[in-house]
C-alpha positions as CSV (number, residue, x, y, z in Angstrom):
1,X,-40.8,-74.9,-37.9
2,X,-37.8,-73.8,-40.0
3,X,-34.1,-74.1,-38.2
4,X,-34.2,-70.2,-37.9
5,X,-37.3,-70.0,-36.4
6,X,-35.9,-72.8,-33.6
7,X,-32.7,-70.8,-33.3
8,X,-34.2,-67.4,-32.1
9,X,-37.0,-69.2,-29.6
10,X,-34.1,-70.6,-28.1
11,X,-32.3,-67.7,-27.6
12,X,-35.4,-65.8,-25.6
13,X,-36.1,-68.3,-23.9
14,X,-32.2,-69.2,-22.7
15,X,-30.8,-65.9,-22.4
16,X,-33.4,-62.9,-20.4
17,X,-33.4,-59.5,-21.8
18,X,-32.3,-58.7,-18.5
19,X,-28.9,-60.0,-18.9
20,X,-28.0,-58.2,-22.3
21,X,-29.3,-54.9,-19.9
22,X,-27.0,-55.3,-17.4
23,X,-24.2,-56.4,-20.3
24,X,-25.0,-52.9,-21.6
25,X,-24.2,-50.7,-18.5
26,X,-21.1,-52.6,-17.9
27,X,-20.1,-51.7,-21.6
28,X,-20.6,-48.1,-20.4
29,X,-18.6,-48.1,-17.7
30,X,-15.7,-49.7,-19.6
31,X,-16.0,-47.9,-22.5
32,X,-13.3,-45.3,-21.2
33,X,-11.1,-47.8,-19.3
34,X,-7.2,-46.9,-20.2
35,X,-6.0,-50.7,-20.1
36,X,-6.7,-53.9,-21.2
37,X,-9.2,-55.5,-19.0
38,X,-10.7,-58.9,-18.3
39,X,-12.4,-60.6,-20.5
40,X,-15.8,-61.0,-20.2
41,X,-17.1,-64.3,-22.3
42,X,-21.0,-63.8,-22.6
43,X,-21.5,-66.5,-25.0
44,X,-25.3,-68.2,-24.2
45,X,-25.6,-71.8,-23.0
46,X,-25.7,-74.8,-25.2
47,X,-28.6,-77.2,-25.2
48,X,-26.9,-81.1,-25.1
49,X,-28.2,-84.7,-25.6
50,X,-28.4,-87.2,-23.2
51,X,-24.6,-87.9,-24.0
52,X,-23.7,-84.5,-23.1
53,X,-23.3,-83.3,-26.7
54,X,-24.3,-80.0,-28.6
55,X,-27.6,-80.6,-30.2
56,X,-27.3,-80.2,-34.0
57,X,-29.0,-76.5,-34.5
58,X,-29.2,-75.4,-30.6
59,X,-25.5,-73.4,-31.2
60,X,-25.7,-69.7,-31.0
61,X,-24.4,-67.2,-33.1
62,X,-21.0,-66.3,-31.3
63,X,-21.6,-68.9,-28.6
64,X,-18.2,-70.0,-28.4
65,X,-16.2,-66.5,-28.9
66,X,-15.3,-64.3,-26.0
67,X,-16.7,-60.4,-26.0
68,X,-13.2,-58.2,-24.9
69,X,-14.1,-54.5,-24.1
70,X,-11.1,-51.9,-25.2
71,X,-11.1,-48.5,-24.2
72,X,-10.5,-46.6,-27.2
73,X,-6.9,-45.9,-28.3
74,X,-7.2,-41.9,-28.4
75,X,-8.9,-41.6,-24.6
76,X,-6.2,-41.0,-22.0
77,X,-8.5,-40.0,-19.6
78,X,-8.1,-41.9,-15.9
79,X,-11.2,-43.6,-14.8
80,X,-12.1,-42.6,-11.3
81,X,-14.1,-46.5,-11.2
82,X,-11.2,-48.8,-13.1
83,X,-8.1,-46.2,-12.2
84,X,-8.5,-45.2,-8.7
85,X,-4.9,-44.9,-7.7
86,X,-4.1,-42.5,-10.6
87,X,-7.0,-40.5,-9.6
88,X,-5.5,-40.2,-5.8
89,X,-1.8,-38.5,-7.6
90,X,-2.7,-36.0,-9.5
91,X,0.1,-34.6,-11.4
92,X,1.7,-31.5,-10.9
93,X,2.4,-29.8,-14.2
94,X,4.1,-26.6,-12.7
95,X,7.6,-25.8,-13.3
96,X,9.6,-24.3,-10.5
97,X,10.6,-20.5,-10.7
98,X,14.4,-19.4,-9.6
99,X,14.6,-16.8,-7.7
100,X,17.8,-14.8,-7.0
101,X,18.3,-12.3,-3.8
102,X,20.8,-10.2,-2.6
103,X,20.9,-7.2,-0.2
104,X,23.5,-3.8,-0.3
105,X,23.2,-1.3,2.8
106,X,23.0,1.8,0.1
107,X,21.5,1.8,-3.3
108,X,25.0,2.6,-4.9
109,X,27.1,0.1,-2.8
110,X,28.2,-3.6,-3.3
111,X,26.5,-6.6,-2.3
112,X,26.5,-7.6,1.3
113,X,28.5,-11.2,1.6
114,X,27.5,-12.2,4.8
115,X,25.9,-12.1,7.6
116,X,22.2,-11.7,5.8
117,X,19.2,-13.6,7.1
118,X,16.9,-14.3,4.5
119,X,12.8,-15.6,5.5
120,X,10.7,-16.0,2.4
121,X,6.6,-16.4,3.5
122,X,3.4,-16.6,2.1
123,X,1.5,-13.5,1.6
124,X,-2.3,-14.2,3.5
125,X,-1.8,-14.9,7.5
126,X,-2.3,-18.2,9.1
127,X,-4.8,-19.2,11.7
128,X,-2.0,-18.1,14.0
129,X,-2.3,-14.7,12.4
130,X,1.5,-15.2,11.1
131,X,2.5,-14.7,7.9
132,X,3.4,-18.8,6.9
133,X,7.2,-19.1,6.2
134,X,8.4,-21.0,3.1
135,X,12.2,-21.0,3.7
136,X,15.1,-19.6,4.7
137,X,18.7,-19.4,4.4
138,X,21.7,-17.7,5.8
139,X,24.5,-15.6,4.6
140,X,25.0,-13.1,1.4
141,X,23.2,-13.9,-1.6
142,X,20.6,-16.4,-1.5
143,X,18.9,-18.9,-4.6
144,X,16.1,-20.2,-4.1
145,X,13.7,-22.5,-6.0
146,X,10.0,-21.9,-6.0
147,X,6.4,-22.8,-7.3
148,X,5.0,-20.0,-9.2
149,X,3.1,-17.4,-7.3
150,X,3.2,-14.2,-4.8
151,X,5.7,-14.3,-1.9
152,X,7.0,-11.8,1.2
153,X,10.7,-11.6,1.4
154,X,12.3,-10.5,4.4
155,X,15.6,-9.5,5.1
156,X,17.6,-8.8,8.1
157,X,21.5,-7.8,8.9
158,X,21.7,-7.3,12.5
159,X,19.4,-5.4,13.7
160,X,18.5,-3.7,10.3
161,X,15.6,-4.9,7.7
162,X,13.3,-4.4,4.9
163,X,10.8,-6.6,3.0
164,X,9.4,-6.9,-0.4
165,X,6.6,-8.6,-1.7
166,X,7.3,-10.6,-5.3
167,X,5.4,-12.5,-8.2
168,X,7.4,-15.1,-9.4
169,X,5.9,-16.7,-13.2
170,X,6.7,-20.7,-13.8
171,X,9.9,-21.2,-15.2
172,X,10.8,-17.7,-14.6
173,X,14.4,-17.0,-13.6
174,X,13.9,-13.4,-11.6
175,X,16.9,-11.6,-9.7
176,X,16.0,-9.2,-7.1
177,X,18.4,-6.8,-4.8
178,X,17.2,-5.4,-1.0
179,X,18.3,-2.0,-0.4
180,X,18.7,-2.1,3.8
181,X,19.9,1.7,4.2
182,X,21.8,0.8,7.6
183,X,24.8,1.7,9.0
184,X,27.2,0.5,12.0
185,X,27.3,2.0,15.8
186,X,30.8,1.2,17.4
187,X,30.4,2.5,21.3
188,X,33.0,2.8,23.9
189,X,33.8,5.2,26.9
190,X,36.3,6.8,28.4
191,X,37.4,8.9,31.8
192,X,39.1,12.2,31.1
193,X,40.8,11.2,35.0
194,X,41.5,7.6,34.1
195,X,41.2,4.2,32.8
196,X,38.0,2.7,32.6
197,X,37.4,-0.9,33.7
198,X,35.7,-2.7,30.1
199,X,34.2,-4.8,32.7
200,X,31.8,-2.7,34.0
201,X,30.6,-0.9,31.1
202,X,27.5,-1.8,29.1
203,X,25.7,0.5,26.7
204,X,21.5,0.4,25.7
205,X,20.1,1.6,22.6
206,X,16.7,3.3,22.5
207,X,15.3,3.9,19.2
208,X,14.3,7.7,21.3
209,X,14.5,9.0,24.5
210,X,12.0,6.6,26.9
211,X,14.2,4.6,28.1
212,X,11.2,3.1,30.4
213,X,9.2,2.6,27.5
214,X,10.2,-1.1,26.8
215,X,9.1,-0.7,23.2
216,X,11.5,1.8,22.6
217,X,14.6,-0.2,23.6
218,X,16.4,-1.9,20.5
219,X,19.5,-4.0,22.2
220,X,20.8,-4.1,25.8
221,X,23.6,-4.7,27.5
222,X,26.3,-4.1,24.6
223,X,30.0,-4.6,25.3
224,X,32.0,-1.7,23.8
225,X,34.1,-2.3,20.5
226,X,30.5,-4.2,19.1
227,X,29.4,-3.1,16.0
228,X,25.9,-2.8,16.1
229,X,23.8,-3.0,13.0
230,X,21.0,-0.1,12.7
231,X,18.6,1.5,10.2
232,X,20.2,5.2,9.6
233,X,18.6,7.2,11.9
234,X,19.1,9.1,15.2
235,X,18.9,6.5,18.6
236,X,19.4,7.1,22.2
237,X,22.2,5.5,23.6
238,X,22.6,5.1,27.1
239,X,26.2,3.8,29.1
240,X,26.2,2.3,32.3
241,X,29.8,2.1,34.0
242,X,28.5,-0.2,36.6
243,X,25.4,-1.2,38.0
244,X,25.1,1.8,40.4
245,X,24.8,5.8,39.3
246,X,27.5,6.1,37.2
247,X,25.3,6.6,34.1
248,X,26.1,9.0,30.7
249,X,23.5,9.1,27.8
250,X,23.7,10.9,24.5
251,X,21.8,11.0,21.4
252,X,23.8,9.3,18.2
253,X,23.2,9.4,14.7
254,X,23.4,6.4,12.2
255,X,24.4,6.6,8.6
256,X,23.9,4.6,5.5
257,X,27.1,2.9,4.6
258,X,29.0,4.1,7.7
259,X,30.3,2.9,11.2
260,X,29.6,5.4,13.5
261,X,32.2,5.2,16.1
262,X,31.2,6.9,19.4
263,X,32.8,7.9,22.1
264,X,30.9,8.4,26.3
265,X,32.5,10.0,28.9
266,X,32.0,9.0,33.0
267,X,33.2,10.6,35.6
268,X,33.6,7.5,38.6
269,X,35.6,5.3,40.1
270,X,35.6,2.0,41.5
271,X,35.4,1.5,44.8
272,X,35.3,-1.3,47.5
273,X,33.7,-0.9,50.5
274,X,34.4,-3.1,54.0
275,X,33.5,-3.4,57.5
276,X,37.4,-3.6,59.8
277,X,37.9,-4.1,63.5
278,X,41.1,-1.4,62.7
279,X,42.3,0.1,59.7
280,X,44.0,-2.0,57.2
281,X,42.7,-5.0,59.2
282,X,40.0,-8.3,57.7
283,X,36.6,-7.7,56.2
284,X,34.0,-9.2,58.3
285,X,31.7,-11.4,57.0
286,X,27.9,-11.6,57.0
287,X,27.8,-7.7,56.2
288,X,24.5,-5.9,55.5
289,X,25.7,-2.6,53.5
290,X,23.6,0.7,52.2
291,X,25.4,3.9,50.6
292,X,23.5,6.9,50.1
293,X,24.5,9.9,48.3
294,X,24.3,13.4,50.2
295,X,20.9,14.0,49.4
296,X,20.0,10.8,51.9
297,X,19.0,8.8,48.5
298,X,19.4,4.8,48.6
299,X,22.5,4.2,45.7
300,X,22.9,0.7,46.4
301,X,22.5,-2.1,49.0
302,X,24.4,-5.3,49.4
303,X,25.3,-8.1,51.7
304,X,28.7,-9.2,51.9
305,X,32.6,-8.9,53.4
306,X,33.1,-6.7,50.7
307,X,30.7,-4.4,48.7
308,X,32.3,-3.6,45.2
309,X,30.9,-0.8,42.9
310,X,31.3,2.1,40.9
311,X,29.9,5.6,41.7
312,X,29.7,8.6,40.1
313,X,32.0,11.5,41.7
314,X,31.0,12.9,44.5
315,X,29.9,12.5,48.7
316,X,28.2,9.2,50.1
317,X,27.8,7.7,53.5
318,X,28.5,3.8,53.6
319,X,26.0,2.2,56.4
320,X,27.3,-1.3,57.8
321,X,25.3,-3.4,59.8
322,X,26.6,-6.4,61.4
323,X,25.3,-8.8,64.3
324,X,22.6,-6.0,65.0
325,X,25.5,-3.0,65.2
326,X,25.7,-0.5,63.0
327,X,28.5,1.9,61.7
328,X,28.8,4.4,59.5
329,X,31.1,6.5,57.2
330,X,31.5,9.5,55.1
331,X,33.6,9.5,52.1
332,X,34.2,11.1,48.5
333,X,34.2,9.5,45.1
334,X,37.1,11.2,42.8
335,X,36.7,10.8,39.3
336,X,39.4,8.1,38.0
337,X,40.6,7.1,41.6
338,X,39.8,3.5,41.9
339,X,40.4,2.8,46.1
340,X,39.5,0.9,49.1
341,X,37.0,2.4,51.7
342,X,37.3,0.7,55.4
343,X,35.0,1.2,58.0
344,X,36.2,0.6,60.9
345,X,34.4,-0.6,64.1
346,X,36.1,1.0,66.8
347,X,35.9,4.2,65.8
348,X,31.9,4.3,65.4
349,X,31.4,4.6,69.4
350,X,27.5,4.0,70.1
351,X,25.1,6.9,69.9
352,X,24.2,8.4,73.5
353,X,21.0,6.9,74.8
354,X,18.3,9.8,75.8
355,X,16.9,10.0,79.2
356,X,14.4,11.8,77.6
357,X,12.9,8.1,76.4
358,X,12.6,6.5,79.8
């Protein structure tokens, strides 16, 4: 048998078919890997002597070189097997979009500087059935920085707002300008008789007339000299000099541009009730009072020494209760005359008893 003929017998019977099968699919797997890997030295066993030598002839072809798989140089492509932590950060290849806001209260008037609330959201609803928000920010004119796409951007000054919904391109550099069409309400009261107390008076703005419709109220309890901001339109404002029934309502109207001042008239005064053994005398404490208006209606109760309030112009009674006696008195409210009420104990004798009742 010729040398060839010895080398290739060798080589069945050392190295199975199996194992250049499985070399194979390794080579597959490989074949796209982006950096150098292992090397993988497949070279086939030697046959030795008894001294632990290479026989003469039993040296494969390649036996002593090492087989080093390269992905090729042109494939980028990471390798979900050999690359797995490039596979997990995916890069993002979209370029932000700039987005410039501002907001005027007419078409044809300047920019509004501050005071602006700006909320930019996502146009689908959430699970929560709210539009997601994005961002914010406070003030006049307002930069953002965005991934490309469609938003909803809100804006509100006070209690005036609009919304617009945008598509923003990558890289795009897009300026938009709210139009709010709102106006100012300034509020405040006077008495043609007098001086009203600020102290006491509080306005409420209704977007109409139901004032117990809580839908229809807008703001509550407003101090006069506030500037309220409102969407032009017509509202229902309603002042309350006190807590009692000095009350005065008119409908205002709201322009574009404009602070509306306005201007409510009452016609009270504040008045200060106690309970006196004589004229002039203590307050006694531990007081339980009612005051009704002519009509027998309930105006107000309190507990106290002194009951404060204002009323409306016109004829009350005053009702004191105290340690199970009660006592009673007339009076009149004059529009603008602020005074002191006593009711005095002694001169509330106690009402006859009826034989009638026995």
């Amino acid at each position: 048998m010729t040398l060839e003929s010895r080398l290739k017998c060798t080589a069945r019977i050392v190295v199975p078919a199996s194992f250049f099968a499985l070399w194979g699919v390794l080579s597959v797997f490989n074949a796209n890997a982006e950096d150098k890997k292992p090397e993988l030295n497949f070279a086939a066993p030697q046959q030795t002597d008894q001294d632990n030598k290479p026989k003469q002839g039993s040296e494969l072809k390649g036996a002593n070189t090492s087989t080093t798989v390269h992905s090729p140089a042109t494939n980028k492509t990471p390798n979900i097997l050999t690359d797995p932590v490039k596979a997990q950060q995916p890069v993002n290849t979209q370029q932000k979009a700039e987005l410039t806001l501002n907001a005027r209260l007419t078409d044809k008037g300047s920019d509004i500087s501050r005071g602006l609330i700006w909320r930019i959201y996502e146009p689908i609803y959430g699970v929560d059935n709210k539009l997601p928000l994005v961002t914010s920010a406070e003030g006049g004119s307002a930069h953002f920085s965005l991934d490309p796409g469609s938003y909803i951007v809100h804006v509100s000054f006070g209690h005036a707002s609009v919304m617009r919904r945008i598509t923003i391109r990558a890289e795009q550099k897009l300026s938009e300008t709210l139009v709010l069409d709102a106006g100012g309400l300034k509020l405040n009261a006077t008495m043609p008789e007098g001086k009203i107390n600020p102290q006491y008076l509080r306005f409420s703005i209704y977007s109409d007339d139901s004032e117990n419709d809580d839908t229809a109220l807008i703001l509550s309890d407003v101090k006069a000299g506030e500037v309220i901001r409102l969407k032009t339109g017509t509202y229902h404002i309603v002042s309350n000099y006190g807590s009692a029934n000095a009350i005065s309502r008119s409908d205002i109207r709201v322009d574009a541009g404009k602070i509306t001042e306005a201007t409510m008239q009452h016609h009270a005064a504040l008045i200060t009730l106690k309970l006196v053994r004589q004229q002039g005398g203590e307050a006694l404490a531990d007081t339980s009072w009612s005051i009704t208006n002519d009509s027998g209606d309930i105006i107000r109760e309190t507990v106290g020494a002194y009951a404060t309030l204002v009323l409306a112009e016109g004829d009350y009674i005053a009702i004191a209760k105290n340690k199970d006696q009660i006592y009673q008195k007339e009076f009149s409210v004059t529009s603008g005359r602020d005074e002191d009420v006593d009711v005095v104990t002694t001169a509330q004798p106690a009402p006859p008893v009826d034989d009638s009742m026995d």
